[in-house]
N, CA and C atoms as a LAMMPS dump frame, in Angstrom:
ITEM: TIMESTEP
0
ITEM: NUMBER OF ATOMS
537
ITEM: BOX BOUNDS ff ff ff
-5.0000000000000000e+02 5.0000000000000000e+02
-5.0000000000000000e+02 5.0000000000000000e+02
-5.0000000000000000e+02 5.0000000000000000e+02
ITEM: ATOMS id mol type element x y z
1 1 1 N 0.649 390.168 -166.819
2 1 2 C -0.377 390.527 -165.873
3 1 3 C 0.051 390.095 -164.484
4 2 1 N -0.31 390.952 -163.508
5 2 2 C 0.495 391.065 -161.856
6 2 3 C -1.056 390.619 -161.304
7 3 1 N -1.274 389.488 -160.58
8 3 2 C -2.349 389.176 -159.935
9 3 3 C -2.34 389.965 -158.135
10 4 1 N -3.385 390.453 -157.453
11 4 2 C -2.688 390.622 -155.81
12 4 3 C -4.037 390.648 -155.502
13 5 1 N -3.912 390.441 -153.862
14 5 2 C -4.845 391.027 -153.228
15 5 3 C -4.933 391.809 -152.246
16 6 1 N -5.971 393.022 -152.333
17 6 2 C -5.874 393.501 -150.806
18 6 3 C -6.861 395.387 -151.504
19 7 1 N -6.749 396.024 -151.07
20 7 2 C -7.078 397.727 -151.663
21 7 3 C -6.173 398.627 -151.3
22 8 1 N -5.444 398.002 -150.701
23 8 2 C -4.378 399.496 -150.181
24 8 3 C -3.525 399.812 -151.191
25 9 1 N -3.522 401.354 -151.277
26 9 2 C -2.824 402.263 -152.145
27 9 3 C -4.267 402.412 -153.335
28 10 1 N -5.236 401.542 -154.029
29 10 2 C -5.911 401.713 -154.7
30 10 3 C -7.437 401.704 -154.154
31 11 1 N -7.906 401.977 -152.873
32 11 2 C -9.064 402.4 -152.66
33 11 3 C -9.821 403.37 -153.181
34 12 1 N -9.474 404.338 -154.114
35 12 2 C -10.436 405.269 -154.901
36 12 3 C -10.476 405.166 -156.252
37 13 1 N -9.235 404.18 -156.772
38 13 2 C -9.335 403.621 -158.26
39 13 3 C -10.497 402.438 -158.424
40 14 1 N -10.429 401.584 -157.014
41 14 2 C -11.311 400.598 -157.317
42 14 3 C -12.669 401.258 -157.608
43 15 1 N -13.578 401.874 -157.099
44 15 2 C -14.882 402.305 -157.31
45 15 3 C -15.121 403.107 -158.613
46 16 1 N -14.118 403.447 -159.406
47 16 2 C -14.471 404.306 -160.472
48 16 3 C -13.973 402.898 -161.709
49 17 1 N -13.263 402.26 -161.024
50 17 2 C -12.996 401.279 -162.157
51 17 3 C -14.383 400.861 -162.528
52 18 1 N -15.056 399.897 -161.344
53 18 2 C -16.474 399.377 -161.737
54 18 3 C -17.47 400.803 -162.602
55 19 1 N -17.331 401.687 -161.865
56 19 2 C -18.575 402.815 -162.64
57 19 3 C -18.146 402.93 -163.738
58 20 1 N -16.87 402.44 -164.031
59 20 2 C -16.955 402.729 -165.948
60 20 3 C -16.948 401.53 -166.842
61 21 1 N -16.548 400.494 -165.819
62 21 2 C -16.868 399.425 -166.523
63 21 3 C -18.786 399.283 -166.703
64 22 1 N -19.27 399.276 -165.744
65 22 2 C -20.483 399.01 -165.616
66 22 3 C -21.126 400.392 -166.468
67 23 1 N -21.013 401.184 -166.068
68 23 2 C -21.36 402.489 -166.86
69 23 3 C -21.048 401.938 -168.599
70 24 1 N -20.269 401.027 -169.278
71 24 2 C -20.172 401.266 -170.697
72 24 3 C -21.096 399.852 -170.831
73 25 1 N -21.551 399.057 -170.304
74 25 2 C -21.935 397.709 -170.806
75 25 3 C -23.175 397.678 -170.004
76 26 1 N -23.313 398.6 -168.438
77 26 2 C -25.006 398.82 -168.488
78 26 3 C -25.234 400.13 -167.996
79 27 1 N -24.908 401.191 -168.948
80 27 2 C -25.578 402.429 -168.563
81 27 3 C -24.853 403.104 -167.167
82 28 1 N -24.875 404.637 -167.265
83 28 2 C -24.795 405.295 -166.262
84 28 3 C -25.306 405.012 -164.822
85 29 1 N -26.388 404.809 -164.725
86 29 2 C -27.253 404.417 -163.439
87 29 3 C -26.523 403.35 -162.844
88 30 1 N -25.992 402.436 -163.381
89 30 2 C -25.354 401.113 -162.875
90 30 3 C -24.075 401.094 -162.822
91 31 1 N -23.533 401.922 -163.151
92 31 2 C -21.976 402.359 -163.271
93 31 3 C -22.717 403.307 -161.376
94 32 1 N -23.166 403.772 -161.342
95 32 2 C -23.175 404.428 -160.493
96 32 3 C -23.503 403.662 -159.066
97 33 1 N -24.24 402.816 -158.793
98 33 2 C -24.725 401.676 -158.294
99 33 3 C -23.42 400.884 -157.976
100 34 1 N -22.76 400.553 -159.015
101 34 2 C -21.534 399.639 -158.487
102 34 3 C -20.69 400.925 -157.526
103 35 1 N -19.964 401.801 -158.343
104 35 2 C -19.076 402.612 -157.387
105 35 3 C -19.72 402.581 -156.283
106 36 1 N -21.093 402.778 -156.116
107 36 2 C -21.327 402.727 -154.333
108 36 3 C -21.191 401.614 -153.659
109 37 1 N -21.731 400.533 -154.403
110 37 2 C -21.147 399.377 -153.289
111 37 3 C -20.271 398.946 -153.441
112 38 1 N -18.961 399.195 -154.257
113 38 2 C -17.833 399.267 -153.74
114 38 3 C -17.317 399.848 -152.696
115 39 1 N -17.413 401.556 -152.648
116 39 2 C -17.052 402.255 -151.678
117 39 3 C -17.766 401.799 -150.552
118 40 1 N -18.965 400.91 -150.718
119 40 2 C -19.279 400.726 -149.259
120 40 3 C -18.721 399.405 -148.639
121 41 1 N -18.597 398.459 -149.868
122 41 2 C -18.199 397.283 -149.206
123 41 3 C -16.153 397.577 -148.548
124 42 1 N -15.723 398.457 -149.263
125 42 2 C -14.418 398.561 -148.569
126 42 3 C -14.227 399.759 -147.689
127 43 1 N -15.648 400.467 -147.161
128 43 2 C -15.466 401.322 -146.027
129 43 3 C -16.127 400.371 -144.736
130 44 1 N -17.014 399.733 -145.271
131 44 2 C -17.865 399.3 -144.099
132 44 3 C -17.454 397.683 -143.718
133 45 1 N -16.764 396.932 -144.28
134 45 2 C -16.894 395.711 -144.185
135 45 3 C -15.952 395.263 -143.568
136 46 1 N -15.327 394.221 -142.233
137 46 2 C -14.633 393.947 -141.392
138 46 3 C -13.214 393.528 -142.433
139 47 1 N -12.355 393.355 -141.833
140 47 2 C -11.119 393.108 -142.924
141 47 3 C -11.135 391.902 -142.823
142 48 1 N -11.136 391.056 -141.957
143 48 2 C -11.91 389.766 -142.106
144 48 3 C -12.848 389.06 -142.681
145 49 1 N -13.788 389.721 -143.261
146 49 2 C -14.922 389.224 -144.118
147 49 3 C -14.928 390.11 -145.375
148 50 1 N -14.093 390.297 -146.173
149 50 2 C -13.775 390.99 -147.571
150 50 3 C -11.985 390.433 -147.661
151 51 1 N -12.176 390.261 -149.229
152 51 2 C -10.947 390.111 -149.645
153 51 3 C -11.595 390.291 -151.059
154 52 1 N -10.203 391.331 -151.719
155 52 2 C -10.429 392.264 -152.579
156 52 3 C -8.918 391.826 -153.747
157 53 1 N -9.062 390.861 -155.152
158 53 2 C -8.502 390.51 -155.704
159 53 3 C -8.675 391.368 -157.073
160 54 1 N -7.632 391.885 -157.133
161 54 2 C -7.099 392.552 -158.498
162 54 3 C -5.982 392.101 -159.636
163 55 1 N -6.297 392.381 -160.856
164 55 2 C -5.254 391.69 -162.081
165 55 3 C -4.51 393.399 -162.6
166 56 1 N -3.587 393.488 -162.777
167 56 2 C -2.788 394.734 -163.319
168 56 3 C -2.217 394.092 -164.534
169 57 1 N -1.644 395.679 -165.651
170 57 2 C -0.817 395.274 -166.514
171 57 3 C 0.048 396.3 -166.053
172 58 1 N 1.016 396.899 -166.547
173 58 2 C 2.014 397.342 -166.057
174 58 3 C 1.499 398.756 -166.297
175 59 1 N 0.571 399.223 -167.474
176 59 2 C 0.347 400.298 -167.387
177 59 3 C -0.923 400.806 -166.329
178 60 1 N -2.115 399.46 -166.344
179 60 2 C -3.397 399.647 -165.377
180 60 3 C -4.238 398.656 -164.448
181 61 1 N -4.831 398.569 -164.153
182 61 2 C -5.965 398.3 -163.787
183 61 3 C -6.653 397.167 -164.571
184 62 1 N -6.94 396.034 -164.834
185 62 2 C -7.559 395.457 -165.828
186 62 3 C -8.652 394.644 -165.124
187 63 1 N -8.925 393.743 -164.489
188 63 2 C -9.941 393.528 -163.435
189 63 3 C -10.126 393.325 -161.898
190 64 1 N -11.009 393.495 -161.155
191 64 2 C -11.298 392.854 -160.349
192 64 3 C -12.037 392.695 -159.6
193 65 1 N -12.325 391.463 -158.615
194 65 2 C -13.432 390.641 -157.892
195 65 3 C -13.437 390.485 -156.295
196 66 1 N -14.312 391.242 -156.088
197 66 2 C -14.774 391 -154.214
198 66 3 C -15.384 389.914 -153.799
199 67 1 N -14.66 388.883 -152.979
200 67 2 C -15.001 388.323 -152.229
201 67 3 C -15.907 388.654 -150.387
202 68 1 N -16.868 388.317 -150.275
203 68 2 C -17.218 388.716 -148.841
204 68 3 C -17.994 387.656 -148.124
205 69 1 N -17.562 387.774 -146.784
206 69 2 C -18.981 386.591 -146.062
207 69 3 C -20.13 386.647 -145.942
208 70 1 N -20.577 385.191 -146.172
209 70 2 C -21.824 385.036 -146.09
210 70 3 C -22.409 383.931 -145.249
211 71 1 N -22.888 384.119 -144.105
212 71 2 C -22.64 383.501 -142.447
213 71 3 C -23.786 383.068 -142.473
214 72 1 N -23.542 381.543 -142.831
215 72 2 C -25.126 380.354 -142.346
216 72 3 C -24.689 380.128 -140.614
217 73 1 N -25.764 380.518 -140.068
218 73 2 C -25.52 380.398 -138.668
219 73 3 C -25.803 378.909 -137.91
220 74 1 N -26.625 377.879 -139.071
221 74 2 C -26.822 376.757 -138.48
222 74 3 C -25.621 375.779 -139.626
223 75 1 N -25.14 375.89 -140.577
224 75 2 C -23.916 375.517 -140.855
225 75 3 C -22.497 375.652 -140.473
226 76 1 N -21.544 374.861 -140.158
227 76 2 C -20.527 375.097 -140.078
228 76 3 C -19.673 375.759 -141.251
229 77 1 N -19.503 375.682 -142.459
230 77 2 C -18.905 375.843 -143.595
231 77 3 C -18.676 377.271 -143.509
232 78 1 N -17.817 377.759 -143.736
233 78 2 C -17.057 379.112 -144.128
234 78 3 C -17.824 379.671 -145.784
235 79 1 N -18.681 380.301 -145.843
236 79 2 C -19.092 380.49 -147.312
237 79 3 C -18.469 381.782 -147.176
238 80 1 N -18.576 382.318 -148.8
239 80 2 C -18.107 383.62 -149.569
240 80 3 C -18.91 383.452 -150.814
241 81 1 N -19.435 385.171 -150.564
242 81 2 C -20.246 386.129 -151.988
243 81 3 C -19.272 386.112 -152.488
244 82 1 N -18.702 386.183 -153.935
245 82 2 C -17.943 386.91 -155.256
246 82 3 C -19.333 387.272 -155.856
247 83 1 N -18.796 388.777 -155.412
248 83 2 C -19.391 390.147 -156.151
249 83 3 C -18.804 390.868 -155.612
250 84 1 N -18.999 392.179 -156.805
251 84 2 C -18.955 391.938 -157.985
252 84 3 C -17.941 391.69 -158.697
253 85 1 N -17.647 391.781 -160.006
254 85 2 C -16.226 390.582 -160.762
255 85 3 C -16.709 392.232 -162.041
256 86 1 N -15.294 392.898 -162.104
257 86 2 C -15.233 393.355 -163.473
258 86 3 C -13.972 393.744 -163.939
259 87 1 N -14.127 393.34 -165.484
260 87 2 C -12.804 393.224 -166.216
261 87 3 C -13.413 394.564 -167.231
262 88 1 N -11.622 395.204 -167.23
263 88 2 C -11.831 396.74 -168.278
264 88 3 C -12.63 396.572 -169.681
265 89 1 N -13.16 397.1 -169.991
266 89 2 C -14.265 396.855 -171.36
267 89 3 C -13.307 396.5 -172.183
268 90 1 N -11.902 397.279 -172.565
269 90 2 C -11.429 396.446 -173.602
270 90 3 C -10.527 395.589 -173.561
271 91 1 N -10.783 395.104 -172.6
272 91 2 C -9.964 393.633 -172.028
273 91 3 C -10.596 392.389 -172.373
274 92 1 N -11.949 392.351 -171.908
275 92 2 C -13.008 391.725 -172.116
276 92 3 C -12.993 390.475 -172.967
277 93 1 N -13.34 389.039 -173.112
278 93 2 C -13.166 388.211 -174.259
279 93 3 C -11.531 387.567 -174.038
280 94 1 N -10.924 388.045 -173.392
281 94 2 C -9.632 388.105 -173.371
282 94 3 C -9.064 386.46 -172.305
283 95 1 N -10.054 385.92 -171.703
284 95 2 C -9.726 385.356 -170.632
285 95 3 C -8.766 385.863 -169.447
286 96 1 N -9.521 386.859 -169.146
287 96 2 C -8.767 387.727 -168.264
288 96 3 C -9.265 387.233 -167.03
289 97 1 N -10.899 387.493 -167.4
290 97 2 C -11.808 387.304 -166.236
291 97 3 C -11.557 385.977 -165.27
292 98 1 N -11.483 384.697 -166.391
293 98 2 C -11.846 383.573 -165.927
294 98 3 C -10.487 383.344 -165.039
295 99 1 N -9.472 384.034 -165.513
296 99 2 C -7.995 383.722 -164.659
297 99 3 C -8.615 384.648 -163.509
298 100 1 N -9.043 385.457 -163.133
299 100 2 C -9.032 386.634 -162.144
300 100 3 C -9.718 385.382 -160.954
301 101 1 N -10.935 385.018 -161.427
302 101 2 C -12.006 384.163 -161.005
303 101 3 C -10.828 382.919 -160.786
304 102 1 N -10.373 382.224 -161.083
305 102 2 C -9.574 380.717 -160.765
306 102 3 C -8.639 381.514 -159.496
307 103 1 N -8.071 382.884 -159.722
308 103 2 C -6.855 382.83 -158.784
309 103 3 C -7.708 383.863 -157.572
310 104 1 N -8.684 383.901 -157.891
311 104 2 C -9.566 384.541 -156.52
312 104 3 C -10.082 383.767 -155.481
313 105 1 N -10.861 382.619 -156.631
314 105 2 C -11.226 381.452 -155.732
315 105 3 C -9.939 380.698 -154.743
316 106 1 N -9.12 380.362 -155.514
317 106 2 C -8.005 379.878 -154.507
318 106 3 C -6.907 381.034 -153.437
319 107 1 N -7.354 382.204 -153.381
320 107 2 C -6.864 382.77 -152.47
321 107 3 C -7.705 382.411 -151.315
322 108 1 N -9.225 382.505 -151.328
323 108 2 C -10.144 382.338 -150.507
324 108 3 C -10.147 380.95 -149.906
325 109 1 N -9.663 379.896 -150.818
326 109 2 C -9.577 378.638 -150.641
327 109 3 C -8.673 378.208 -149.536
328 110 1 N -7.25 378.952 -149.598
329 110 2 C -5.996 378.875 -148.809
330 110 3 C -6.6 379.428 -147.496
331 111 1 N -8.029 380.763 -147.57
332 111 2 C -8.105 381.155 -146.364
333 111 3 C -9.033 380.506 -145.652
334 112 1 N -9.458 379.583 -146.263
335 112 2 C -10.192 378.84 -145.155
336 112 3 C -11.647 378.712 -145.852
337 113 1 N -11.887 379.089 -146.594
338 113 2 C -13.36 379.248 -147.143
339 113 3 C -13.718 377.207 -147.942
340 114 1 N -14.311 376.949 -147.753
341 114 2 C -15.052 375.903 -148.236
342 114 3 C -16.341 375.961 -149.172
343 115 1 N -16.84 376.994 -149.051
344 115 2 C -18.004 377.246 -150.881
345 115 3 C -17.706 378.386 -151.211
346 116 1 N -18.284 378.56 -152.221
347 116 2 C -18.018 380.253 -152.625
348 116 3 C -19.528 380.123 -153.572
349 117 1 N -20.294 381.137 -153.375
350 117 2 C -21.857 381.441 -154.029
351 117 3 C -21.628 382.598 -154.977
352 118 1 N -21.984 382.623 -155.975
353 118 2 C -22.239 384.181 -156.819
354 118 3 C -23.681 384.534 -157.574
355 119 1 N -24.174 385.622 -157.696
356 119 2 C -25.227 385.888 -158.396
357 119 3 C -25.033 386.259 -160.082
358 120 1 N -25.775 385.408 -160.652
359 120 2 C -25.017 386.282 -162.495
360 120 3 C -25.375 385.004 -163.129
361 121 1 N -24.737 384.887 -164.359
362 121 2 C -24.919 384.733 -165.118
363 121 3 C -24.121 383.143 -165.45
364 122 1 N -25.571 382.169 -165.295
365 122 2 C -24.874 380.712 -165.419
366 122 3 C -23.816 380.592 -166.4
367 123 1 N -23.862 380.731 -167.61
368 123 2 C -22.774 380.073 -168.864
369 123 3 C -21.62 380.491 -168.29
370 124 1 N -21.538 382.017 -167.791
371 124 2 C -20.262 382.077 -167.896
372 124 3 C -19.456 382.236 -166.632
373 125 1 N -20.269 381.827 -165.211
374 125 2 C -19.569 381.25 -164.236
375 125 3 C -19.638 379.725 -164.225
376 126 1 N -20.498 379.094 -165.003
377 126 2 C -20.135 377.681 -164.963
378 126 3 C -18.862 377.253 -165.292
379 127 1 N -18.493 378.519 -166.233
380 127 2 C -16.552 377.836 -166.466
381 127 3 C -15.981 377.87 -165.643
382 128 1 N -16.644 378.677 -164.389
383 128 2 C -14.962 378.65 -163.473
384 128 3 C -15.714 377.469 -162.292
385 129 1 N -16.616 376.431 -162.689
386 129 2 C -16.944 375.632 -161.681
387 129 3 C -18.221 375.974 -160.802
388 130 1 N -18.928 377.075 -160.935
389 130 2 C -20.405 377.543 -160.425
390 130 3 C -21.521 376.547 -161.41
391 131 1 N -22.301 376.111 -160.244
392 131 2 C -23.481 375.364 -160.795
393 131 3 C -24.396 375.988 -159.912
394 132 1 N -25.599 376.029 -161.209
395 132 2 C -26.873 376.672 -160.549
396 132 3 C -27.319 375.304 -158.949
397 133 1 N -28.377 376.385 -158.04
398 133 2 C -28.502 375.703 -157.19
399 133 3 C -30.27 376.933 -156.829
400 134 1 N -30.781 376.044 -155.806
401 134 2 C -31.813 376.621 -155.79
402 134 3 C -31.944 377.426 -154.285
403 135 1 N -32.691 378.731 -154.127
404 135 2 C -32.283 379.056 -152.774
405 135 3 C -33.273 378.507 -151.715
406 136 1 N -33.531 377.106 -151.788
407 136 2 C -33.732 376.11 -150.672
408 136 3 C -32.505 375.024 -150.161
409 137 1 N -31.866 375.295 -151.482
410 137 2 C -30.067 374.331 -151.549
411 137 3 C -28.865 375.75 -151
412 138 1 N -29.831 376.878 -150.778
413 138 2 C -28.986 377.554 -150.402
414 138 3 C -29.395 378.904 -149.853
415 139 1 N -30.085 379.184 -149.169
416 139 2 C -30.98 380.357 -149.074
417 139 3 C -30.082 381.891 -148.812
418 140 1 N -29.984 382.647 -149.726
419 140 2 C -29.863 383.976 -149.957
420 140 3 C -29.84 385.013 -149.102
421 141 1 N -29.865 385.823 -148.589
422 141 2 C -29.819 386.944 -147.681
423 141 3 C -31.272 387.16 -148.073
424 142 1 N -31.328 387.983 -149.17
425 142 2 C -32.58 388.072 -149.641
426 142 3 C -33.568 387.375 -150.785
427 143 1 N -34.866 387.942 -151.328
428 143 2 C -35.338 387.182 -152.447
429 143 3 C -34.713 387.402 -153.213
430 144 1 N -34.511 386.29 -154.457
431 144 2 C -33.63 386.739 -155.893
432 144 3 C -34.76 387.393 -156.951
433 145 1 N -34.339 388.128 -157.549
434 145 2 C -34.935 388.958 -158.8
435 145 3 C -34.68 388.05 -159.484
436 146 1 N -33.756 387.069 -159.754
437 146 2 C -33.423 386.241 -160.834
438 146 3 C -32.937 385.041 -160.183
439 147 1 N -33.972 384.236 -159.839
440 147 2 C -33.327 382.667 -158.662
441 147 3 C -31.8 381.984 -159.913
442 148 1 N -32.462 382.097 -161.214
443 148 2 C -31.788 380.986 -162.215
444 148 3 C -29.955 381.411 -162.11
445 149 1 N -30.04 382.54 -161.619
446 149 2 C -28.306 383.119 -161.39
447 149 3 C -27.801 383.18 -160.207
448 150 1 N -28.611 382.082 -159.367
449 150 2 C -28.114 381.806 -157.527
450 150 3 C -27.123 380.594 -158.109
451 151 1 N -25.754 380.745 -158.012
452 151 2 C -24.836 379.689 -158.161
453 151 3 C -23.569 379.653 -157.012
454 152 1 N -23.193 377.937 -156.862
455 152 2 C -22.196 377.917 -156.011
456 152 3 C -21.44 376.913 -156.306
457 153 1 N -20.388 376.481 -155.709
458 153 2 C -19.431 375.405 -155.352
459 153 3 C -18.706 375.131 -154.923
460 154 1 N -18.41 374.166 -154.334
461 154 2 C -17.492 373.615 -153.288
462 154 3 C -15.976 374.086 -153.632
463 155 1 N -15.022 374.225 -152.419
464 155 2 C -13.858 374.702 -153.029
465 155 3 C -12.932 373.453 -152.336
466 156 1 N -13.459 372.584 -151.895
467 156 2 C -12.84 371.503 -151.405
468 156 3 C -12.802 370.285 -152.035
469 157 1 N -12.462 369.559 -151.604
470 157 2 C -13.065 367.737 -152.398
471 157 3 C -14.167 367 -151.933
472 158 1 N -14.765 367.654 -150.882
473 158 2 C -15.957 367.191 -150.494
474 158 3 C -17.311 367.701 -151.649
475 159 1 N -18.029 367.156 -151.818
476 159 2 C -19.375 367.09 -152.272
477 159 3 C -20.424 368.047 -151.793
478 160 1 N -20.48 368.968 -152.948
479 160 2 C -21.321 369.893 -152.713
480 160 3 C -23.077 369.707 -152.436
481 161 1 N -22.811 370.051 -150.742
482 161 2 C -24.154 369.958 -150.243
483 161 3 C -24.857 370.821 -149.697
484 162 1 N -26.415 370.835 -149.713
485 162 2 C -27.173 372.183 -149.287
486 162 3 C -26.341 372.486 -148.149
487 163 1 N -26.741 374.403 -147.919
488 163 2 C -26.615 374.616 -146.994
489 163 3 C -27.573 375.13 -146.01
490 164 1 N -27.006 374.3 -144.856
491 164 2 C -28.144 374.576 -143.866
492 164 3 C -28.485 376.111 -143.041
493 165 1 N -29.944 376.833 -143.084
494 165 2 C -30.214 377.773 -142.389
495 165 3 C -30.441 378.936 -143.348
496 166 1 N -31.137 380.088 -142.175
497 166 2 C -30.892 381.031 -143.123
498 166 3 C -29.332 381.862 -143.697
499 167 1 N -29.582 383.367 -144.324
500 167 2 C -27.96 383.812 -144.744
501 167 3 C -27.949 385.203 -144.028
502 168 1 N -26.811 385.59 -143.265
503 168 2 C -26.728 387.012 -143.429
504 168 3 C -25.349 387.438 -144.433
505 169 1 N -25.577 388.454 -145.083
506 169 2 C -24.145 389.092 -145.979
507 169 3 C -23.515 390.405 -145.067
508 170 1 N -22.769 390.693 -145.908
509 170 2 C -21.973 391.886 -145.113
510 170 3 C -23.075 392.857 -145.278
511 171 1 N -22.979 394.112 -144.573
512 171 2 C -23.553 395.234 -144.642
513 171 3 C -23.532 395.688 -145.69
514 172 1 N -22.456 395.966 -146.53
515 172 2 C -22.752 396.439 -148.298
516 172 3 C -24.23 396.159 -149.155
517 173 1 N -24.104 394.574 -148.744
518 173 2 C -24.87 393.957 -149.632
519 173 3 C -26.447 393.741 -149.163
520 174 1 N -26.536 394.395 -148.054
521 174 2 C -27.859 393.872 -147.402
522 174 3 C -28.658 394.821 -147.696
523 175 1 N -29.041 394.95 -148.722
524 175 2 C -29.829 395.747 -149.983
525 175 3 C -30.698 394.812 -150.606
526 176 1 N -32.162 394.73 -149.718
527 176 2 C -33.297 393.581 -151.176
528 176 3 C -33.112 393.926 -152.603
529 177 1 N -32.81 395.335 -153.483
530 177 2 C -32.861 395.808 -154.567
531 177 3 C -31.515 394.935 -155.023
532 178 1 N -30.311 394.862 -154.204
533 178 2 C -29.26 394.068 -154.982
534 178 3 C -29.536 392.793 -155.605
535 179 1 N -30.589 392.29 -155.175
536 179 2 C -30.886 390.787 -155.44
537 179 3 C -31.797 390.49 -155.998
């Protein structure tokens, strides 16, 4: 497996990757939902505030995870969204993901980022170091549909502490329905 980052040369594979991943594990409608905010987060989003990490095998495509900013204006700290994160359906189980997730976080890490926040599913971002947090320890762009899957953590050696203020996200994501 070839880890990289970036979309060039694969900007129209990425958005159909998610619609079929998401399309087989939640339905058409959501397969459809992701391809768009893909295509929007890598048409609309500064190249500076997205970084776009992919895993290959020699024949495809097997996962990958968008990083984007998320700008506390009364904090100093560099935060980053990871969303969304998807590995090929029959890859899945494979520990594909959790490597995609360890070598995503530390690209972001090298770039300067100090937390990284994701929305989903505690058990199985707690492996890669996400602990639930509440959005007064961290307030959201928008309300959560599901507060219990607001998770973050420090990517430094300092001690993960609230963050101060409200959030804005990139334009992709500034959708109340995403959250």
């Amino acid at each position: 497996m070839q880890f990289s980052s970036g979309v060039t040369g694969i900007e129209a594979e990425i958005p159909e990757f998610f619609r079929a991943v998401f399309s087989a594990s939640e339905g058409s409608d959501e397969g459809e939902a992701l391809k768009a905010l893909t295509v929007a987060l890598i048409k609309t989003t500064e190249a500076d505030d997205l970084l776009c990490v992919t895993v290959h095998t020699s024949e495809r495509l097997c996962g990958c995870i968008f990083f984007s900013r998320l700008t506390y204006d009364e904090d100093p700290r560099k935060v980053v969204l990871m969303s969304p994160v998807a590995v090929a359906t029959d890859r899945q189980k494979q520990g594909i993901g959790q490597k995609l997730i360890a070598y995503g976080l530390e690209q972001v890490r090298q770039a300067g980022a100090e937390v990284a926040v994701t929305y989903g599913d505690p058990a199985y971002y707690g492996k890669s170091g996400f602990q639930s947090m509440t959005p007064e320890f961290a307030r959201p762009p928008h309300d959560l549909s599901q507060p219990h899957g607001w998770l973050g953590q420090s990517l430094n050696t300092k001690e993960f502490r609230p963050i101060a203020g409200p959030s804005r996200c990139v334009p992709a994501f500034d959708q109340p329905g995403l959250w």
